[in-house]
C-alpha positions in Angstrom: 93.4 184.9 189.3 95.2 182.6 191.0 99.4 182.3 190.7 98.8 178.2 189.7 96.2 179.3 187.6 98.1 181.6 185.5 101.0 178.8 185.6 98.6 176.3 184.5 97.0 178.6 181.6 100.5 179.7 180.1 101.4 175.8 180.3 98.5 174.8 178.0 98.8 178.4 175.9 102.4 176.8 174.9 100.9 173.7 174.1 98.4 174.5 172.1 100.7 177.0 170.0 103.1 173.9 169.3 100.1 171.9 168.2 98.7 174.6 166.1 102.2 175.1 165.1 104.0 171.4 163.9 101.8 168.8 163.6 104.5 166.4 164.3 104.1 168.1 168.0 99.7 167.4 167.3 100.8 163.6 166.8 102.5 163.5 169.8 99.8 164.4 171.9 97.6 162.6 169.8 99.3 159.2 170.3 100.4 159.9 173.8 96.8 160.4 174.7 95.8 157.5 172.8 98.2 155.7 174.7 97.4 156.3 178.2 93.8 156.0 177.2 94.7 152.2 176.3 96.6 151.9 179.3 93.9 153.2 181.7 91.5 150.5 180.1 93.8 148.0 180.5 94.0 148.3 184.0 90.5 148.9 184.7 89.8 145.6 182.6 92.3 143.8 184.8 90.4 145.1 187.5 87.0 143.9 187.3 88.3 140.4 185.4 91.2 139.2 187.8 90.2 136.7 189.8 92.1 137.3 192.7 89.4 140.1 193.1 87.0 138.6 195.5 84.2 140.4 194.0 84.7 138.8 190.4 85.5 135.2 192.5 81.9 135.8 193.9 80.5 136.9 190.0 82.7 133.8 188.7 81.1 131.6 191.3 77.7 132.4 190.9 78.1 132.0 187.1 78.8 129.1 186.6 76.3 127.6 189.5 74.0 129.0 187.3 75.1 127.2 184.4 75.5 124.0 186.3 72.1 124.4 187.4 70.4 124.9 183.4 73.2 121.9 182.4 71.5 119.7 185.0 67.9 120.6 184.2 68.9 119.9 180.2 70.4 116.6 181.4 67.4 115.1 183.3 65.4 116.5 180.9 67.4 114.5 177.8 67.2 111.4 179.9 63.6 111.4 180.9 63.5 111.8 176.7 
């Protein structure tokens, strides 16, 4: 085995006996994980919504010329009505 293995083994071996241990240590990690979880999804949301983001200006754009398109067609469609 590798030394960093080992390293890395014994750091989670610690772990895990606090969390077996104190469950105040298990809610810890629990909520930490939680945590960055919600932070990571966060950011990715902020990444594919921002419109800065040149891809989502192109998604936004196309969108709504979609929608202007169908509002439009229902307009000439109510006035012919």
């Amino acid at each position: 085995m590798e030394f960093y293995q080992i390293i890395t083994f014994s750091f989670f071996g610690v772990a895990m006996y606090f969390i077996l241990t104190d469950k105040n240590v298990a809610a810890f990690f629990h909520y930490n994980f939680r945590l960055v979880n919600t932070y990571i999804r966060a950011k990715w949301w902020l990444i594919t919504n921002n419109p800065n983001n040149p891809v989502v200006k192109y998604l936004i754009y196309r969108r709504s010329l979609r929608l202007a398109k169908e509002l439009v067609e229902k307009i000439n469609k109510h006035k012919e009505t």
